[in-house]
C-alpha positions in Angstrom: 14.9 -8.7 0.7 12.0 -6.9 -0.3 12.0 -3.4 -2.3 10.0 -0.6 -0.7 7.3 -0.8 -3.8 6.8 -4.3 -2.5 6.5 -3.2 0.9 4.5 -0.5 -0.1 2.4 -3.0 -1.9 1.7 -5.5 0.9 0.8 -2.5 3.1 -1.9 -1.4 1.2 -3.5 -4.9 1.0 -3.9 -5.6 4.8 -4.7 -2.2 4.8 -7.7 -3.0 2.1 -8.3 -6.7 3.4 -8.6 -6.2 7.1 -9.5 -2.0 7.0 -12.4 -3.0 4.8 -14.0 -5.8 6.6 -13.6 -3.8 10.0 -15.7 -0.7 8.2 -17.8 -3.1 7.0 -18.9 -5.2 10.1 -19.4 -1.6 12.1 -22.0 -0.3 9.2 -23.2 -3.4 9.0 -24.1 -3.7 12.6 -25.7 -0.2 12.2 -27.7 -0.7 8.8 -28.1 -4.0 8.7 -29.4 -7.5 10.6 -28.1 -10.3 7.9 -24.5 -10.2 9.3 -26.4 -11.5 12.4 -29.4 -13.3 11.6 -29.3 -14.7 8.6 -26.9 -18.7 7.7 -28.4 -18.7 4.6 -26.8 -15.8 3.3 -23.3 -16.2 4.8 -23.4 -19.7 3.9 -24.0 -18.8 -0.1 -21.3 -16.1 0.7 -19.0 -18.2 2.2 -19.1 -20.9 -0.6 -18.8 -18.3 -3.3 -15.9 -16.0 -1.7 -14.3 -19.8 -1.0 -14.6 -20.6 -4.6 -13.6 -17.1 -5.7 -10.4 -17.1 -3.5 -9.3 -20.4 -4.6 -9.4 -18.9 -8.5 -8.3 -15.9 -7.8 -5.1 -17.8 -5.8 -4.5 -20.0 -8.6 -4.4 -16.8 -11.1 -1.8 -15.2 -8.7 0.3 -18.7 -8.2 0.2 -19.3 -12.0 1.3 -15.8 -13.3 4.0 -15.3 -10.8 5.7 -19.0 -11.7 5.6 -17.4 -15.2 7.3 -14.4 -13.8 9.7 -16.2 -11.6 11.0 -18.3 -14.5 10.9 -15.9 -17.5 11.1 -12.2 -16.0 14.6 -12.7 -13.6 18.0 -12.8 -15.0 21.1 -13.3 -12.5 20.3 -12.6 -8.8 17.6 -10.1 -8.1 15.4 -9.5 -4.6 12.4 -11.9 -4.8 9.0 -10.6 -6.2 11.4 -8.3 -9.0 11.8 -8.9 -12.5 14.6 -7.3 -15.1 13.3 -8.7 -17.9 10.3 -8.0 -20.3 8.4 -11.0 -20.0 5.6 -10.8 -23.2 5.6 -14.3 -24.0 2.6 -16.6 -22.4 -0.3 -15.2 -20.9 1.7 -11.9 -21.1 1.0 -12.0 -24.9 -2.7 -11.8 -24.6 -2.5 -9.3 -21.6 0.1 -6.8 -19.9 -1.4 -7.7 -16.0 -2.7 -11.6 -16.1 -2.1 -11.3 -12.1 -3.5 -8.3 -11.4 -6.6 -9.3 -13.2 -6.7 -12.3 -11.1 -5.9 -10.6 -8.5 -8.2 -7.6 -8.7 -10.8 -9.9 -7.7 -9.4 -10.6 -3.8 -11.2 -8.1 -2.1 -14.1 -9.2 -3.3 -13.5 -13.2 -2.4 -12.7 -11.6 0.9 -15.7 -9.7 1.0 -17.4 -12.8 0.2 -16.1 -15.1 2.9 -16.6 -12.3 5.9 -20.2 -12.5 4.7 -20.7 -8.4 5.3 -23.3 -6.5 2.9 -21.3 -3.2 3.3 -18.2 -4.6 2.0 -19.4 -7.3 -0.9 -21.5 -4.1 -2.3 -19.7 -1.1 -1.2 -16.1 -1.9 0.1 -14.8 -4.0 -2.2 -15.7 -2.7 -5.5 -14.5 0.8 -4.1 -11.2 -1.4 -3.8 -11.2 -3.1 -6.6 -11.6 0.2 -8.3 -8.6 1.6 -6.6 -6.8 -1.2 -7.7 -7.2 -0.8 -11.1 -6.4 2.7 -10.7 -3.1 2.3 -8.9 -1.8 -0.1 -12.1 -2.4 2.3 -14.6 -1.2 5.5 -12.3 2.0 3.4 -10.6 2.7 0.0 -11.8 2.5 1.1 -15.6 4.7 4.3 -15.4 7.4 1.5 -13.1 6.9 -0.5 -15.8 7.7 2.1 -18.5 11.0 3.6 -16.3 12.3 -0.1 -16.6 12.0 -1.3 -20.1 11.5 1.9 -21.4 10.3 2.0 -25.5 10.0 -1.7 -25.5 6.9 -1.6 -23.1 5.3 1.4 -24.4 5.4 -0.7 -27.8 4.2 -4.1 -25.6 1.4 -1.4 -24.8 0.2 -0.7 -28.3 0.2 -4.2 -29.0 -1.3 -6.1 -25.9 -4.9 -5.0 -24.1 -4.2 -4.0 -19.9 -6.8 -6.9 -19.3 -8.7 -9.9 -21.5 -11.4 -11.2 -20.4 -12.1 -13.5 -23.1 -12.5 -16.7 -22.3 -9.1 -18.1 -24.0 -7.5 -16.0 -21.7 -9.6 -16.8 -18.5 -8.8 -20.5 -19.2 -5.2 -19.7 -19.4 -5.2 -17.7 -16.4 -6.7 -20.7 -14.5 -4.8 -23.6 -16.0 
């Protein structure tokens, strides 16, 4: 069963995903003629989104196995953890998979091919995203393991970028 965070959670990314490229197609229509007239664009878009996607899905797939086997002890709802996982990736980084993940919106962007959305939409999104972890899944993460994650916090960036952490990530 999922929690209503989760629920919450999954909400607000159809709401993103399919919200954003609807806005986007309209404006597009309105401002401008690539989304109809131009295969060369959509086709680098498409390949790049594609290629995007298929790193930011392995980012998400290989961060959550790391969950599912390190951050659950007895029986818990899927998708929750009860344990401080800062072993791993999560040594170089508090939010491997939303860093991986932060990046959806934009593969998304990139496979629907729409101006509006790859230059407006999704980085508005991804923004959001990035404040919704510090604003809701940090102080969650805070209420559950309490001192030992504000000291994990001290110790470990939100995000790394560098690329012994990339390559991790995408292992």
């Amino acid at each position: 069963m999922l929690s209503k965070g989760n629920i919450l959670r999954i909400i607000m990314w159809l709401f993103f995903l399919i919200g954003g490229a609807v806005i986007s197609i309209h404006f597009d229509k309105i401002y401008f003629d690539t989304w109809f007239n131009s295969l060369i664009f959509h086709l680098i878009s498409f390949v790049i989104g594609y290629l995007l996607l298929k790193m930011v899905l392995k980012g998400a797939r290989n961060t959550g196995r790391f969950l599912s086997d390190n951050g659950r002890k007895g029986n818990i709802p899927r998708l929750q953890t009860n344990v401080l996982v800062t072993g791993g990736l999560y040594s170089k980084m508090r939010h491997p998979m939303h860093q991986a993940l932060i990046f959806f919106p934009l593969s998304f962007a990139l496979l629907v091919g729409s101006p509006v959305f790859i230059f407006i939409i999704a980085p508005i999104e991804m923004l959001l995203m990035l404040i919704m972890i510090k604003l809701w899944e940090e102080p969650e993460a805070i209420k559950k393991f309490g001192d030992d994650y504000k000291q994990y916090m001290k110790k470990v960036p939100f995000f790394c970028f560098r690329p012994d952490c990339l390559e991790e990530l995408l292992k």
